[in-house]
C-alpha positions as CSV (number, residue, x, y, z in Angstrom):
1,X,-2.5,-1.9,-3.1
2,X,1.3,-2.1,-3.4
3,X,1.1,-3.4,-7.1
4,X,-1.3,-0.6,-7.9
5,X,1.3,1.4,-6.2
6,X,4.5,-0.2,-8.0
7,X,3.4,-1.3,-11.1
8,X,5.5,-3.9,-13.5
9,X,6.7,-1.9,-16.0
10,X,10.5,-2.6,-17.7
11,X,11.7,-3.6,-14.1
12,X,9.4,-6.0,-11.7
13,X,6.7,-4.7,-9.9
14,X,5.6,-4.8,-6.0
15,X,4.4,-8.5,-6.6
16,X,7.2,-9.8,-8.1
17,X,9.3,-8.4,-5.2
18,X,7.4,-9.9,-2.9
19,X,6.5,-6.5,-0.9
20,X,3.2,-7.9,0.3
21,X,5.3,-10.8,1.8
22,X,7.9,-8.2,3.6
23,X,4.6,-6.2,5.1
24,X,2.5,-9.4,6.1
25,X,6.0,-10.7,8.0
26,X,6.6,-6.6,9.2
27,X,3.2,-6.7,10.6
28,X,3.1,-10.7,12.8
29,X,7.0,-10.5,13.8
30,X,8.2,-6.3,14.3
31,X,4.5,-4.2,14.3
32,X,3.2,-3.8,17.8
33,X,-0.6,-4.4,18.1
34,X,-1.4,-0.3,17.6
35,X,0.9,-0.5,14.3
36,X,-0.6,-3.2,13.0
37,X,-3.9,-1.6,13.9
38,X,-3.4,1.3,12.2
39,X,-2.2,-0.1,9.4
40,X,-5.2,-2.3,8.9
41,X,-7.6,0.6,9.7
42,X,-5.4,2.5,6.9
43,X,-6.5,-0.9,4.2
44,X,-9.8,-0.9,5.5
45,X,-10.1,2.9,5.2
46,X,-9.1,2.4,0.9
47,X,-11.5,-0.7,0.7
48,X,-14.0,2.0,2.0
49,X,-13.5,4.2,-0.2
50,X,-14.3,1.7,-3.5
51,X,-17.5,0.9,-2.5
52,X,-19.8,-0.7,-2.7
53,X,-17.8,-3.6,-3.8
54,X,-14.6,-2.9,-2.4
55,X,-10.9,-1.8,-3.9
56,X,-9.8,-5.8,-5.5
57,X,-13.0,-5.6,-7.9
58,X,-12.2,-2.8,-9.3
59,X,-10.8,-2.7,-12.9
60,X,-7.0,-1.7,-12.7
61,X,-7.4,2.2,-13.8
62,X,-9.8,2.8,-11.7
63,X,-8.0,1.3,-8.5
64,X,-4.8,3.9,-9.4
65,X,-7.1,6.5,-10.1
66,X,-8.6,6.0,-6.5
67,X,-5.5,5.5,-5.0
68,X,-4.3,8.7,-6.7
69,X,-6.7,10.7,-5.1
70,X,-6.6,9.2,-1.6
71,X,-2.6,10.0,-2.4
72,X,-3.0,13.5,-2.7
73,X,-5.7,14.1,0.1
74,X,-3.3,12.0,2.8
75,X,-0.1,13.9,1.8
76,X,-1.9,17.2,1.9
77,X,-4.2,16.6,4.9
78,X,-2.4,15.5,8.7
79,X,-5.5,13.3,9.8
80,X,-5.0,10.3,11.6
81,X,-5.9,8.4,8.6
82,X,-3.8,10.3,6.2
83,X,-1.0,9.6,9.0
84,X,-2.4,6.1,8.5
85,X,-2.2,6.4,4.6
86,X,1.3,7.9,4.6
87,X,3.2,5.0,6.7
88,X,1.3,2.6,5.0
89,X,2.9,3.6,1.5
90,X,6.4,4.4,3.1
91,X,6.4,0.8,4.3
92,X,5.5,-0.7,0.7
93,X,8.5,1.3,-0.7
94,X,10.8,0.7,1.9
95,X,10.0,-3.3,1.1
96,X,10.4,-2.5,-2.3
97,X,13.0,-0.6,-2.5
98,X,15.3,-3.1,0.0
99,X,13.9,-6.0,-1.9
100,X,15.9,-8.3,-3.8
101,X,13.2,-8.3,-5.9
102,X,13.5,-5.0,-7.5
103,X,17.0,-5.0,-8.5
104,X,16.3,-5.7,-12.1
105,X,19.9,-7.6,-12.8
């Protein structure tokens, strides 16, 4: 989700700064069981929402494309799972953006 979300282009991508490294650590040593929770629910929610086969076996495009639209329906709704949705992507940029990773020097 974070590389779909921060995509290599002429600087390094999610991956390559290791975001999904910062949130995996985040969530076992500084998310309390409800964060991590919700967090998981927020994963499990996207997986969801590419079935039948789930989010990873989808081609590229069409993972953005989904994650475009359950982008604009979680920043304009106030759900629990756009809640969800909306920490979930603030965390992946904070990582990113904090990263060592992402400084392209």
């Amino acid at each position: 989700v974070a590389e779909i979300m921060i995509p290599a282009t002429d600087t390094p991508g999610a991956m390559a700064a290791n975001v999904h490294g910062v949130v995996d650590g985040l969530m076992m040593d500084w998310a309390v069981p409800t964060t991590r929770m919700q967090f998981r629910q927020a994963l499990a929610d996207i997986d969801a929402k590419a079935a039948p086969h789930g989010f990873m076996t989808r081609p590229p495009a069409e993972r953005a494309a989904l994650l475009t639209s359950i982008d604009i329906a979680a920043f304009q709704g106030q759900g629990p799972a756009d809640q969800a949705y909306r920490r979930l992507k603030q965390l992946i940029w904070y990582a990113y953006f904090t990263s060592e990773g992402a400084d392209p020097d």
